[in-house]
Each structure stands twice: as C-alpha cells, then as structure tokens.
N, CA, C and O atoms as a Tripos MOL2 file, in Angstrom:
@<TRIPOS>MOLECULE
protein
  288   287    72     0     0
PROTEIN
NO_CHARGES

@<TRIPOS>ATOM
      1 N           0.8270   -1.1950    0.0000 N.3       1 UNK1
      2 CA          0.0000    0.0000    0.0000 C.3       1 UNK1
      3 C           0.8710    1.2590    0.0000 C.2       1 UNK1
      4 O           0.6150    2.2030   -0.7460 O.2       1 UNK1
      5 N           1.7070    1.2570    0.6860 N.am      2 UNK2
      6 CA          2.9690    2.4800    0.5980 C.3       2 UNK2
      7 C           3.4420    2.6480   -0.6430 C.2       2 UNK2
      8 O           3.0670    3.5700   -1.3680 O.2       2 UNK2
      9 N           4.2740    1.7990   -0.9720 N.am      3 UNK3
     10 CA          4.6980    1.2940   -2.6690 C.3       3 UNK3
     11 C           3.8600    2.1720   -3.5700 C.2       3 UNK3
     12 O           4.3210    3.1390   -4.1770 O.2       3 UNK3
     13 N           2.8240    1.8480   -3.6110 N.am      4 UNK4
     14 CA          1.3760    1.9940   -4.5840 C.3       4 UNK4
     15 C           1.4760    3.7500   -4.4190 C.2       4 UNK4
     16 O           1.6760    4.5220   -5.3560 O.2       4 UNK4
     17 N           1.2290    4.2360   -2.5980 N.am      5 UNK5
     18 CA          1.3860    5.9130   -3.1800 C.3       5 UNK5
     19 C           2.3650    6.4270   -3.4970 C.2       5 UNK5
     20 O           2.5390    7.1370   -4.4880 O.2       5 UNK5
     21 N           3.4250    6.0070   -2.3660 N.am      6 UNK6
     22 CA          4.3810    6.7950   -2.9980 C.3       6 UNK6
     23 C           4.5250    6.7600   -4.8050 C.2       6 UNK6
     24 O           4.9580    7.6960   -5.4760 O.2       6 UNK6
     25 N           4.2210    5.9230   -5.1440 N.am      7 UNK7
     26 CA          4.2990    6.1420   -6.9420 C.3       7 UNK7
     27 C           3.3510    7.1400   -7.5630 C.2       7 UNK7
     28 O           3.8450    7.9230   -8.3740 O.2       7 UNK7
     29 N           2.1100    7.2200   -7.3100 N.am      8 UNK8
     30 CA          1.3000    7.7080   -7.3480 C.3       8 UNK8
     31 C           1.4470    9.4400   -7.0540 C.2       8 UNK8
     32 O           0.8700   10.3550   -7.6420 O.2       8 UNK8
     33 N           2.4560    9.5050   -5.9010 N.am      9 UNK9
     34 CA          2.9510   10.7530   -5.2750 C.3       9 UNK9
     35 C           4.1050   11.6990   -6.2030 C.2       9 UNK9
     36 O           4.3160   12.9000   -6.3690 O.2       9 UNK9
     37 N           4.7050   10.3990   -6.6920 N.am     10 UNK10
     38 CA          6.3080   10.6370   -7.1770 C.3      10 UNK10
     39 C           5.5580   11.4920   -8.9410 C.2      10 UNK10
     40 O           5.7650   12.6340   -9.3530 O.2      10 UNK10
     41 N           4.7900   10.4820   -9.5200 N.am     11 UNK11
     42 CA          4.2810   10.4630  -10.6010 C.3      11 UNK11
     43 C           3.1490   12.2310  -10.7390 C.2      11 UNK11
     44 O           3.1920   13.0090  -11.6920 O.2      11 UNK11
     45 N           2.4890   12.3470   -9.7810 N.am     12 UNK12
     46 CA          2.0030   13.7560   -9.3970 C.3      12 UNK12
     47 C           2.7510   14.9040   -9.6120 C.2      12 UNK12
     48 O           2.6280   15.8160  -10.4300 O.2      12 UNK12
     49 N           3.8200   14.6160   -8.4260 N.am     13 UNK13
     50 CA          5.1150   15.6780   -8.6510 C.3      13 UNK13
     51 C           5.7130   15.7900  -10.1770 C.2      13 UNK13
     52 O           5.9270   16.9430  -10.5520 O.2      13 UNK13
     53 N           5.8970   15.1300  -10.7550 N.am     14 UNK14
     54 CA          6.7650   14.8320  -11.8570 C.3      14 UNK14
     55 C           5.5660   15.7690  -13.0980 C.2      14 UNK14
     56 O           6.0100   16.7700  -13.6590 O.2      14 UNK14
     57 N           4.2190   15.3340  -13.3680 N.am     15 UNK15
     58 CA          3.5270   16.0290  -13.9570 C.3      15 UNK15
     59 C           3.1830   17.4940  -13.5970 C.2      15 UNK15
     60 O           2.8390   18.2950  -14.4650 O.2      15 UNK15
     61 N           3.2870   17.8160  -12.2960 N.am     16 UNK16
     62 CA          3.1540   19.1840  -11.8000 C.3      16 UNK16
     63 C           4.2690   20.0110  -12.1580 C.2      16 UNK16
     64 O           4.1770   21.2230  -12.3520 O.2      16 UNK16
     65 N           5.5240   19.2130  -12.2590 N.am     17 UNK17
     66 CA          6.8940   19.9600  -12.6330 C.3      17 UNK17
     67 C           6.6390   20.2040  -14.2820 C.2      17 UNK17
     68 O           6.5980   21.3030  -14.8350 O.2      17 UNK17
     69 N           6.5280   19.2870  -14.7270 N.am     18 UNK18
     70 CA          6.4280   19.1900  -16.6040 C.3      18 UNK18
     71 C           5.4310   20.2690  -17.1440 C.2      18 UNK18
     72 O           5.5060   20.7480  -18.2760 O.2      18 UNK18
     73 N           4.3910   20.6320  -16.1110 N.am     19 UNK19
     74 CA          2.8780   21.5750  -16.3410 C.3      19 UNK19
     75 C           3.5610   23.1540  -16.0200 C.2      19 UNK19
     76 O           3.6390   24.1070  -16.7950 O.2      19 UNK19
     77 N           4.0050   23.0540  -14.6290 N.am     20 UNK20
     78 CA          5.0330   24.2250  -14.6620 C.3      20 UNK20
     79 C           6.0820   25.2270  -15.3220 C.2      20 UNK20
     80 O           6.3080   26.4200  -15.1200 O.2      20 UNK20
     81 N           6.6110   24.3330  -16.1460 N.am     21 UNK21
     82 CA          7.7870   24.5810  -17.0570 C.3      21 UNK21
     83 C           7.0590   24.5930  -18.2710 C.2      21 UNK21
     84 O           7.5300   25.3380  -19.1300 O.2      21 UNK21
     85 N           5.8460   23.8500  -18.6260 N.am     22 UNK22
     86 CA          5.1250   24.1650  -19.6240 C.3      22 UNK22
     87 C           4.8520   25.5280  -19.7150 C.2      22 UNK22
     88 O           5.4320   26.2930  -20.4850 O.2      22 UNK22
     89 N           3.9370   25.8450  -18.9020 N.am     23 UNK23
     90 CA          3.5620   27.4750  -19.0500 C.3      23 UNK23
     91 C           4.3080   28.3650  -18.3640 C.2      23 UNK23
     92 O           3.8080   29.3840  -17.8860 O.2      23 UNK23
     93 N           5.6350   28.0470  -18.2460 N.am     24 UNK24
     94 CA          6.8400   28.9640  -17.7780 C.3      24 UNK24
     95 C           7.2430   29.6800  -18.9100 C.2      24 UNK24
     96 O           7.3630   30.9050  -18.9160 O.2      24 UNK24
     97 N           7.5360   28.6740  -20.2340 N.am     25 UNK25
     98 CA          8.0850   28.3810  -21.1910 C.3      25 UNK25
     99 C           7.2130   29.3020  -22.3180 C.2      25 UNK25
    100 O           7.7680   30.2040  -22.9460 O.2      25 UNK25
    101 N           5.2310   28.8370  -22.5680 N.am     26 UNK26
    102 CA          5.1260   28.7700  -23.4060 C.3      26 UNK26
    103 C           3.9120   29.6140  -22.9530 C.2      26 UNK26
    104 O           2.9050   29.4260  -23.6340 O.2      26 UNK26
    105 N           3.8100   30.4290  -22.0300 N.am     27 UNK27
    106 CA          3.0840   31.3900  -21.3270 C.3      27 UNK27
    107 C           2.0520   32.1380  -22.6090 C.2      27 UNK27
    108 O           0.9380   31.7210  -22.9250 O.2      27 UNK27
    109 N           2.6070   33.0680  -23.0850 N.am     28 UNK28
    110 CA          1.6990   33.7100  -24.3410 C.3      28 UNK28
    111 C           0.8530   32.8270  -25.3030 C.2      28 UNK28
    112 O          -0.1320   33.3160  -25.8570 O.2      28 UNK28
    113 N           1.2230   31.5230  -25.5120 N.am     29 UNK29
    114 CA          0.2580   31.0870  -26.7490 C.3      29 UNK29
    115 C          -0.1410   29.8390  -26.0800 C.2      29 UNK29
    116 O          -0.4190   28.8990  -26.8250 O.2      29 UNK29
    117 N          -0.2160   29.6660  -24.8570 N.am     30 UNK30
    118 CA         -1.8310   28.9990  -24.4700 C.3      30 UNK30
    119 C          -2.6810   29.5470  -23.9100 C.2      30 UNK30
    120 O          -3.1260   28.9470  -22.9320 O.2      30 UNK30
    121 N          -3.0750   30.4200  -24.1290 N.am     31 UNK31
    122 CA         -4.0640   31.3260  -23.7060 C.3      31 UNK31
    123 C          -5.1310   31.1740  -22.5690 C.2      31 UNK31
    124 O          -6.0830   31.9300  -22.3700 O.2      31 UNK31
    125 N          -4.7060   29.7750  -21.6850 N.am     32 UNK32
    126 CA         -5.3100   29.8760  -20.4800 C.3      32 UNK32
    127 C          -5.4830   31.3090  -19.4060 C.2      32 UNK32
    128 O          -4.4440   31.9670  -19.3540 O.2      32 UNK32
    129 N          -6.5250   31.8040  -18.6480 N.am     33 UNK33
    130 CA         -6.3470   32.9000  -18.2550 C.3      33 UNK33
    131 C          -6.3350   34.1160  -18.7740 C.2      33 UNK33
    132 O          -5.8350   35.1210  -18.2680 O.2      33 UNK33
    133 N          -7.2430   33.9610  -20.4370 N.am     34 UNK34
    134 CA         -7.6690   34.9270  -20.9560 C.3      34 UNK34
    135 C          -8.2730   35.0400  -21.5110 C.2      34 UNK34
    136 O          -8.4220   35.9890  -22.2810 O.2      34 UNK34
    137 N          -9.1350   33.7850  -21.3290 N.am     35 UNK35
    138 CA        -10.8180   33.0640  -22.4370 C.3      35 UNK35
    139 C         -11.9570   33.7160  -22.4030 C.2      35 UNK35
    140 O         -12.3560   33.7750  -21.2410 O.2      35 UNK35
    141 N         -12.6560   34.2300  -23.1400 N.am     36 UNK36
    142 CA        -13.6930   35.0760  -22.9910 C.3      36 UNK36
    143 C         -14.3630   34.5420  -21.6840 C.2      36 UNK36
    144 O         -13.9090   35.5220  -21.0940 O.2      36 UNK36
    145 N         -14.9250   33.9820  -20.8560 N.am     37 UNK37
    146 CA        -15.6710   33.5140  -19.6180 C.3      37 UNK37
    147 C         -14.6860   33.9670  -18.4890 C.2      37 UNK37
    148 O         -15.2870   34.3600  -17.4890 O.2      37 UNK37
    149 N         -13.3880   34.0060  -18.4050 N.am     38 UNK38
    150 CA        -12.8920   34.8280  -17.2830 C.3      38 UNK38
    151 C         -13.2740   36.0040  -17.2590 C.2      38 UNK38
    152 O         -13.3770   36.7570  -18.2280 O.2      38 UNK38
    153 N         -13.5090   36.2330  -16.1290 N.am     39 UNK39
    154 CA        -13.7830   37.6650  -15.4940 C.3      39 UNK39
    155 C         -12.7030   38.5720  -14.7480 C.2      39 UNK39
    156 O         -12.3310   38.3710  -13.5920 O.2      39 UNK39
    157 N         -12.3780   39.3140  -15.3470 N.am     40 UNK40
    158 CA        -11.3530   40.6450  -14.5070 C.3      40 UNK40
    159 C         -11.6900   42.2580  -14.5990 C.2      40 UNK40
    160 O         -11.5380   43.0050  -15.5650 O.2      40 UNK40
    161 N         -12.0540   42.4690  -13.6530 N.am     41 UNK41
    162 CA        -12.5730   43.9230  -12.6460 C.3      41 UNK41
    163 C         -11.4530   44.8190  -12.1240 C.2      41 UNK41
    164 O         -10.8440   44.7340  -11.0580 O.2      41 UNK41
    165 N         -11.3260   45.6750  -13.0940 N.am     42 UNK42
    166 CA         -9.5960   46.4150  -12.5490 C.3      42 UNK42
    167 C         -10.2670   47.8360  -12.2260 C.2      42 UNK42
    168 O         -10.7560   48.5230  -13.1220 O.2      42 UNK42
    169 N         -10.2580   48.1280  -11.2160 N.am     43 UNK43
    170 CA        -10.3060   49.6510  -10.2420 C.3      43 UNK43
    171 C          -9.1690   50.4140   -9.7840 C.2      43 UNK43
    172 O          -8.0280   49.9520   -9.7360 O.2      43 UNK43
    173 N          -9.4520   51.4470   -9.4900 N.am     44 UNK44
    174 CA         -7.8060   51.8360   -9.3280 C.3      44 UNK44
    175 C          -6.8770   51.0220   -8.3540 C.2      44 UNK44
    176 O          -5.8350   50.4330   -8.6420 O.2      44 UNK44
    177 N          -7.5430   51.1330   -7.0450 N.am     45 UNK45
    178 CA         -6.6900   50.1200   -5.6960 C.3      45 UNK45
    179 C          -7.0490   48.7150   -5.9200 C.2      45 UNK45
    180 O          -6.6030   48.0760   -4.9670 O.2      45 UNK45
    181 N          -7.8140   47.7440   -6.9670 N.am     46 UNK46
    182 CA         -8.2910   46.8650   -6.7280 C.3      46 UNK46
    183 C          -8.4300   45.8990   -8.1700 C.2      46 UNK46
    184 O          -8.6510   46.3060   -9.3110 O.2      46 UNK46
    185 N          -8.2570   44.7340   -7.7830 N.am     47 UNK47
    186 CA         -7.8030   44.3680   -9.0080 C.3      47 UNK47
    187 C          -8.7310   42.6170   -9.2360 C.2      47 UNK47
    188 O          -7.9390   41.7100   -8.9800 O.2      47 UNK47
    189 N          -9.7180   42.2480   -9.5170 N.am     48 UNK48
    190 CA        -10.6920   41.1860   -9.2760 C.3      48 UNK48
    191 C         -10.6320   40.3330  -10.2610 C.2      48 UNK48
    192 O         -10.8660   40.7630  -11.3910 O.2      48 UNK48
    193 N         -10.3270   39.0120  -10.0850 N.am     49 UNK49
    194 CA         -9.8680   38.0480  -11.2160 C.3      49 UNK49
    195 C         -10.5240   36.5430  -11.2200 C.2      49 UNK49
    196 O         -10.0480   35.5960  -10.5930 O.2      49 UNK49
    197 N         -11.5960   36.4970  -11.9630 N.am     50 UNK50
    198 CA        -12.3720   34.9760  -11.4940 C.3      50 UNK50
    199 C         -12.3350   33.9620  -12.6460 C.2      50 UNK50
    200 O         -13.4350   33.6810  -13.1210 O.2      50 UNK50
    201 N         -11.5140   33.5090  -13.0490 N.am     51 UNK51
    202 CA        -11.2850   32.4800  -14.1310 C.3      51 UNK51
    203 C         -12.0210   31.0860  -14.4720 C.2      51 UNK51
    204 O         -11.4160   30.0560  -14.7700 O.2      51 UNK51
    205 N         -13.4230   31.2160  -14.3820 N.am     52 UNK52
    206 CA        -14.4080   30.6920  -14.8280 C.3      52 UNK52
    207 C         -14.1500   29.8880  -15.6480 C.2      52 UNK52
    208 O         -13.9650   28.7590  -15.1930 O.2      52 UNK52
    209 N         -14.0090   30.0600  -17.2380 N.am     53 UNK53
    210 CA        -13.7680   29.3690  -18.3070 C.3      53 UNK53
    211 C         -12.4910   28.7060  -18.1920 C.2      53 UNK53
    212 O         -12.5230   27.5390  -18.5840 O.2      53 UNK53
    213 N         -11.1020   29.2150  -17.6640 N.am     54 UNK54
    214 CA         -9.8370   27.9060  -17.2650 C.3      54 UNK54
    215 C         -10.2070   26.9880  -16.5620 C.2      54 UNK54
    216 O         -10.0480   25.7960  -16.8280 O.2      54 UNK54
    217 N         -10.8600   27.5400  -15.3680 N.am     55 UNK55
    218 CA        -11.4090   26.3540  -14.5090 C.3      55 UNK55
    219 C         -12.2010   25.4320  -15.2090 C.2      55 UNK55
    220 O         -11.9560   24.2400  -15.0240 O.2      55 UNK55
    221 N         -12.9880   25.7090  -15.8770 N.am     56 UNK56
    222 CA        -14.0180   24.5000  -16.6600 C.3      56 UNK56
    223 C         -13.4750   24.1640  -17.0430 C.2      56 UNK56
    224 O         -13.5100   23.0430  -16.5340 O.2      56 UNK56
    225 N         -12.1540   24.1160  -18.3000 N.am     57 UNK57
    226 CA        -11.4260   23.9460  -19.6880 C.3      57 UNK57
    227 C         -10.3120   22.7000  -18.4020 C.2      57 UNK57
    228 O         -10.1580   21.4810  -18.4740 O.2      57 UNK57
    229 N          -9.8330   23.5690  -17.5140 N.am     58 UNK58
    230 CA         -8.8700   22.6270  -16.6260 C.3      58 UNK58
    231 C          -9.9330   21.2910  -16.2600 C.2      58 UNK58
    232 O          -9.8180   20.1220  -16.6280 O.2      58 UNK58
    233 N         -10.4050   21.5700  -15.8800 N.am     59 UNK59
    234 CA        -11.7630   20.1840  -15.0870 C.3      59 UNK59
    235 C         -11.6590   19.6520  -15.9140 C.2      59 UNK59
    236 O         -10.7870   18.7840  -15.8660 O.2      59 UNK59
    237 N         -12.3610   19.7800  -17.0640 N.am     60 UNK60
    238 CA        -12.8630   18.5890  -18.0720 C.3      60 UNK60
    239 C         -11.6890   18.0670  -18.8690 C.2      60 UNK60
    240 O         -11.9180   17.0190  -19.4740 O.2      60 UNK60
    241 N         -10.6200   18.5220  -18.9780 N.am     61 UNK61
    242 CA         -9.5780   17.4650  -19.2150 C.3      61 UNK61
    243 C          -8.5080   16.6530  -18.1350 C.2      61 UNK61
    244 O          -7.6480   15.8530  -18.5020 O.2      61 UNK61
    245 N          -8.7700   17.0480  -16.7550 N.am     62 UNK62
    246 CA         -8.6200   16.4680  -15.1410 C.3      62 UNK62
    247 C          -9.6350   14.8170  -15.3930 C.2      62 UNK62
    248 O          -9.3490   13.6240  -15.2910 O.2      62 UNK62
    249 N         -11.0790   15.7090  -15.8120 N.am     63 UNK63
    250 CA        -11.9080   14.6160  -15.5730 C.3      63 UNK63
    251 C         -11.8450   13.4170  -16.4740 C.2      63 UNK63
    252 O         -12.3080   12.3000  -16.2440 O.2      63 UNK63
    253 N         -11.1840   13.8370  -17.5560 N.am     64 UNK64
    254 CA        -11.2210   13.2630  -18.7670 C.3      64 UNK64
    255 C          -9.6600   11.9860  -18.4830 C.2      64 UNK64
    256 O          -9.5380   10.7910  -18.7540 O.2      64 UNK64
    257 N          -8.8140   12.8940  -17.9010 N.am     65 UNK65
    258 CA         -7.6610   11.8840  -18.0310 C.3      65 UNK65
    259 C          -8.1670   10.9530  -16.7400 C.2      65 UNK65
    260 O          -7.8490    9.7700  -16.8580 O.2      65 UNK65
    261 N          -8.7510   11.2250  -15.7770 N.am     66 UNK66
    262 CA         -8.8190   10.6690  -14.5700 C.3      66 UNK66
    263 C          -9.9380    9.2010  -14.8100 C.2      66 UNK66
    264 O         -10.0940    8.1660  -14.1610 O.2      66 UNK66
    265 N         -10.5350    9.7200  -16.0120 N.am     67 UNK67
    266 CA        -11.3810    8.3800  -16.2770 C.3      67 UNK67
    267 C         -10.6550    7.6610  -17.0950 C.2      67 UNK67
    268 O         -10.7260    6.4330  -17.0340 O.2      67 UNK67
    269 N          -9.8210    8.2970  -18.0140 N.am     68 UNK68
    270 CA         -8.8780    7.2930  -18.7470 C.3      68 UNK68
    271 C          -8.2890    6.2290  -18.4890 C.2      68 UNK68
    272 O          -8.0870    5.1350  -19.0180 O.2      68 UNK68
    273 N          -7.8980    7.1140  -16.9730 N.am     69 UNK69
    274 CA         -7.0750    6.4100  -16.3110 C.3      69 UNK69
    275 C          -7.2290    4.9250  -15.3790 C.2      69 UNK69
    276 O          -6.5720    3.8870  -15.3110 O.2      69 UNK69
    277 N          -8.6890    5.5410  -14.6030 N.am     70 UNK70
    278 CA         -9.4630    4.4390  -14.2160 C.3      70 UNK70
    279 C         -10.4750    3.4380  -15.0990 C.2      70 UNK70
    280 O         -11.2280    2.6110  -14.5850 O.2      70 UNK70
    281 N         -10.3520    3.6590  -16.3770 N.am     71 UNK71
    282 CA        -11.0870    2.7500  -16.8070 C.3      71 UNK71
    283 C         -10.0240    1.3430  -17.3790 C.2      71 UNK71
    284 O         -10.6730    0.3740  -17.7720 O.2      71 UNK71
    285 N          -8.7120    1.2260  -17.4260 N.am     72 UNK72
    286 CA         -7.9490    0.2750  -17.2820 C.3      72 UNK72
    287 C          -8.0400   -1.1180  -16.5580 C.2      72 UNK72
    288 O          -7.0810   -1.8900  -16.5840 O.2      72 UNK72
@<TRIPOS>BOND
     1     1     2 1
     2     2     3 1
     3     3     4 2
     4     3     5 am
     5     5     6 1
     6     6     7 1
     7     7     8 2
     8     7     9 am
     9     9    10 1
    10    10    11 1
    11    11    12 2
    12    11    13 am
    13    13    14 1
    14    14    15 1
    15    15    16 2
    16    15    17 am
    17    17    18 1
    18    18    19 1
    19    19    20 2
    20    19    21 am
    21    21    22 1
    22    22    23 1
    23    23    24 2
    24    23    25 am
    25    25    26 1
    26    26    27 1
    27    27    28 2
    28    27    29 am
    29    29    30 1
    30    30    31 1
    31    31    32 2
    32    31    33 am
    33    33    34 1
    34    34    35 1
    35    35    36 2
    36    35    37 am
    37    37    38 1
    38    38    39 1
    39    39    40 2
    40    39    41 am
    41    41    42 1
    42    42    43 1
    43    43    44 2
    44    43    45 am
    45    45    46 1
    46    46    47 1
    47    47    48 2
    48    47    49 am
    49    49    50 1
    50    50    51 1
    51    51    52 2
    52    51    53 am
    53    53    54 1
    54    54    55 1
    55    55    56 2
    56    55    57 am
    57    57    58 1
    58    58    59 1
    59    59    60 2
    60    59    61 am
    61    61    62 1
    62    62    63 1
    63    63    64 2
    64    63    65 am
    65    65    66 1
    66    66    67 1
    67    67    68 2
    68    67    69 am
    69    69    70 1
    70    70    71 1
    71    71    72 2
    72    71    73 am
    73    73    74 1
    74    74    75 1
    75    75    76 2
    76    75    77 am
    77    77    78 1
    78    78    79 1
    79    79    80 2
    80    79    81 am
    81    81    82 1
    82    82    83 1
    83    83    84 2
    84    83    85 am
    85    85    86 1
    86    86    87 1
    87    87    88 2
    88    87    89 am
    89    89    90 1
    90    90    91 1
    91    91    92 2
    92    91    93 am
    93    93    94 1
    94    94    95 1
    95    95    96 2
    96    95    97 am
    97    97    98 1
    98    98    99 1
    99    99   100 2
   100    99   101 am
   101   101   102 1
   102   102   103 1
   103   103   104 2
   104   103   105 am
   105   105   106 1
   106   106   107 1
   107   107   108 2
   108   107   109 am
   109   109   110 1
   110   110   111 1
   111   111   112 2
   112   111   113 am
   113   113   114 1
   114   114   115 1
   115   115   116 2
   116   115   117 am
   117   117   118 1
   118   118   119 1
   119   119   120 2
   120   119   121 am
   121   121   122 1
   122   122   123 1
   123   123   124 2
   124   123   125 am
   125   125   126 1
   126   126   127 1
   127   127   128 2
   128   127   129 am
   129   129   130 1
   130   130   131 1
   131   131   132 2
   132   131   133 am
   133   133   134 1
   134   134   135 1
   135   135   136 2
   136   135   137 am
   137   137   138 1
   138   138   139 1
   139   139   140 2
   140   139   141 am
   141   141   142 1
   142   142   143 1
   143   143   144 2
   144   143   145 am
   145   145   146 1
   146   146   147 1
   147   147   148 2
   148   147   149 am
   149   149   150 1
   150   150   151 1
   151   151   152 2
   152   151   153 am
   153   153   154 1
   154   154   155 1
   155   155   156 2
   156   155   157 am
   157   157   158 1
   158   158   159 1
   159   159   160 2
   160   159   161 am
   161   161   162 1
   162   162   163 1
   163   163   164 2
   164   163   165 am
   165   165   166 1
   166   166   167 1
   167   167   168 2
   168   167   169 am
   169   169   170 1
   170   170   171 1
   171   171   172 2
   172   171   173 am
   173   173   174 1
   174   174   175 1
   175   175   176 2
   176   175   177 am
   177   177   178 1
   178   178   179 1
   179   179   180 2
   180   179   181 am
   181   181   182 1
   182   182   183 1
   183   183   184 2
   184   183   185 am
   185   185   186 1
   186   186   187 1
   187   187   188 2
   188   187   189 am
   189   189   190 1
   190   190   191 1
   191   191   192 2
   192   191   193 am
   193   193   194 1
   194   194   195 1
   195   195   196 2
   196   195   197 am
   197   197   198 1
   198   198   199 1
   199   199   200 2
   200   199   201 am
   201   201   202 1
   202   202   203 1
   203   203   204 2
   204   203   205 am
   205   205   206 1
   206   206   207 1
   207   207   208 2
   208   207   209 am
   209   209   210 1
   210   210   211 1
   211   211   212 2
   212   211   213 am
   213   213   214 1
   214   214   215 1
   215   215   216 2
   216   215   217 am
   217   217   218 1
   218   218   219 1
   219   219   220 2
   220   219   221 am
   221   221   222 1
   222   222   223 1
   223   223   224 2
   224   223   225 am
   225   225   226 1
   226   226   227 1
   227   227   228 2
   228   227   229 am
   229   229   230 1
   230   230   231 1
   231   231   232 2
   232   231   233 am
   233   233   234 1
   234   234   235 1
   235   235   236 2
   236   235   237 am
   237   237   238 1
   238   238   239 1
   239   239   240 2
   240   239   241 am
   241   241   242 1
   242   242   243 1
   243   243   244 2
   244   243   245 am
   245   245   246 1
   246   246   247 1
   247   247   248 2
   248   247   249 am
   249   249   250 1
   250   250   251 1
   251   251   252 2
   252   251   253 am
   253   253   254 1
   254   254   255 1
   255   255   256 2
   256   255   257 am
   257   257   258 1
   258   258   259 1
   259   259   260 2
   260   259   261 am
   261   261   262 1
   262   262   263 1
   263   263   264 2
   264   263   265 am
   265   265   266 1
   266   266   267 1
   267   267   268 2
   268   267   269 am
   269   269   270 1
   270   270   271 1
   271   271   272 2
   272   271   273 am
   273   273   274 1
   274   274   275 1
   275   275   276 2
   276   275   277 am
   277   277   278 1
   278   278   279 1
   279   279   280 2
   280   279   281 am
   281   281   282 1
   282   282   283 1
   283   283   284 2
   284   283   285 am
   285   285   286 1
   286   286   287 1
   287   287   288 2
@<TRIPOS>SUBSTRUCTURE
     1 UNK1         2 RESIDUE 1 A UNK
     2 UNK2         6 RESIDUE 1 A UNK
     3 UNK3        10 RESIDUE 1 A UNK
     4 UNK4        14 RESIDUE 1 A UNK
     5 UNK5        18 RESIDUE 1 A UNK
     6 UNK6        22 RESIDUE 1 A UNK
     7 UNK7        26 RESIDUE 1 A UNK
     8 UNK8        30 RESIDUE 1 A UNK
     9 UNK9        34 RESIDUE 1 A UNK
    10 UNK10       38 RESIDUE 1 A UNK
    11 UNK11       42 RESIDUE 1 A UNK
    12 UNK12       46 RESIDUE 1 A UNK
    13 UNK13       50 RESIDUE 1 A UNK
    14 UNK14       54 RESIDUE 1 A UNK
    15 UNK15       58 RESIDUE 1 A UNK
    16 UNK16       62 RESIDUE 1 A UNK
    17 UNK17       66 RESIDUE 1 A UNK
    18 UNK18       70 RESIDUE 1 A UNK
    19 UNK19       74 RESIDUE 1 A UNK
    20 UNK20       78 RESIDUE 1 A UNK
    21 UNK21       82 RESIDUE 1 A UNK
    22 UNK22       86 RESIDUE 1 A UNK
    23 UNK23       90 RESIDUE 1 A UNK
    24 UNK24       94 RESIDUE 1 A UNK
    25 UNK25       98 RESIDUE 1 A UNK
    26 UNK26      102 RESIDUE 1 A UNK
    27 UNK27      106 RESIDUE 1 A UNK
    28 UNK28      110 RESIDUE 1 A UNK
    29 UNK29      114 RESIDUE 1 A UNK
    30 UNK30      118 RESIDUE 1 A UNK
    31 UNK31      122 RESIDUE 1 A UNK
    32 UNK32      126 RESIDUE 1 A UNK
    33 UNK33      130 RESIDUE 1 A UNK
    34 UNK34      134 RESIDUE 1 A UNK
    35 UNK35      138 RESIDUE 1 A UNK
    36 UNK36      142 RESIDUE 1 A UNK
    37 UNK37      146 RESIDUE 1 A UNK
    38 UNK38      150 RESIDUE 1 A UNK
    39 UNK39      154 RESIDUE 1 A UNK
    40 UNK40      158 RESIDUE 1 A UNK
    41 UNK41      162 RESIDUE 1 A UNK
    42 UNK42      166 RESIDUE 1 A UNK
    43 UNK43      170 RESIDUE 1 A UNK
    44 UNK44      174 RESIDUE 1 A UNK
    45 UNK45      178 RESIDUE 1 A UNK
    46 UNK46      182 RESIDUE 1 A UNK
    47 UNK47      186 RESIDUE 1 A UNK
    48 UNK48      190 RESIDUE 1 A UNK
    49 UNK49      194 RESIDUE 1 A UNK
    50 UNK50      198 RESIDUE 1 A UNK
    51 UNK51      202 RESIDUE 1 A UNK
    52 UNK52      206 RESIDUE 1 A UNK
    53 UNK53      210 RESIDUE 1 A UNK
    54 UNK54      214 RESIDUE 1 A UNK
    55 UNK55      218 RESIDUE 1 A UNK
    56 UNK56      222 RESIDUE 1 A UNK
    57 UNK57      226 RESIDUE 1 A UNK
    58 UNK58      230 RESIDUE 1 A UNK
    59 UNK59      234 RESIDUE 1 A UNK
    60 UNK60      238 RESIDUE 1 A UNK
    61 UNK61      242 RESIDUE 1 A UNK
    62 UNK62      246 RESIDUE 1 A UNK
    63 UNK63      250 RESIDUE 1 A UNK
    64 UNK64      254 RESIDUE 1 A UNK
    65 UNK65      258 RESIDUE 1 A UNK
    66 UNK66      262 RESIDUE 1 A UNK
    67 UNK67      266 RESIDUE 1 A UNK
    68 UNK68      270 RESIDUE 1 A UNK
    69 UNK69      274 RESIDUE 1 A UNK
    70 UNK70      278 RESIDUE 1 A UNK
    71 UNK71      282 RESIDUE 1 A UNK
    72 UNK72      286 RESIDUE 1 A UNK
C-alpha cells in the first residue's frame, strides 16, 4: 500500500513539474487565463480576477484523463 502511493505521489510531482515549465516556457500562446468567460474587474486600488472558463477547460480534461485512467 505504501509502494502503490508513494508512486502515485512521485508520478504527481513529476507532472506538476512538466505543467510548470510548460507554461513557464510557453506562457503567451496557451491562452489559459484569458478566455472570454474569465472575469477581470480592474479599479484603481483593486484588481478582481475569477477564471471561470480555465477552470471549466482545466476540469474537463482532469476529468477526462482521470477516467482514462481508471477505466484500465
């Protein structure tokens, strides 16, 4: 049972690093965080940012690999 997460753990990290350096890298032309359905409210002292449409766009390919994954 240890075995099993820690892989599971190791394998997490490893995609979180690769996702990181992805949009470190390639920031301007994936246009996450600027899809018509985000919302941003800029006031002078105040600055309001609700990313609606990444969040959906992120989910449904989360949900998508996560069934991939479990349907094995």
């Amino acid at each position: 049972m240890t075995a099993h997460f820690a892989k599971i753990m190791i394998i997490s990290g490893s995609l979180l690093i690769v996702t990181g350096v992805f949009f470190y890298f390639f920031e301007k032309h994936v246009g996450l965080g600027r899809l018509p359905g985000d919302i941003l409210i800029k006031k002078e002292n105040f600055t309001f940012y609700l990313p609606i449409a990444t969040c959906l766009i992120i989910s449904l390919i989360l949900s998508l690999l996560l069934y991939l994954w479990n349907k094995k």
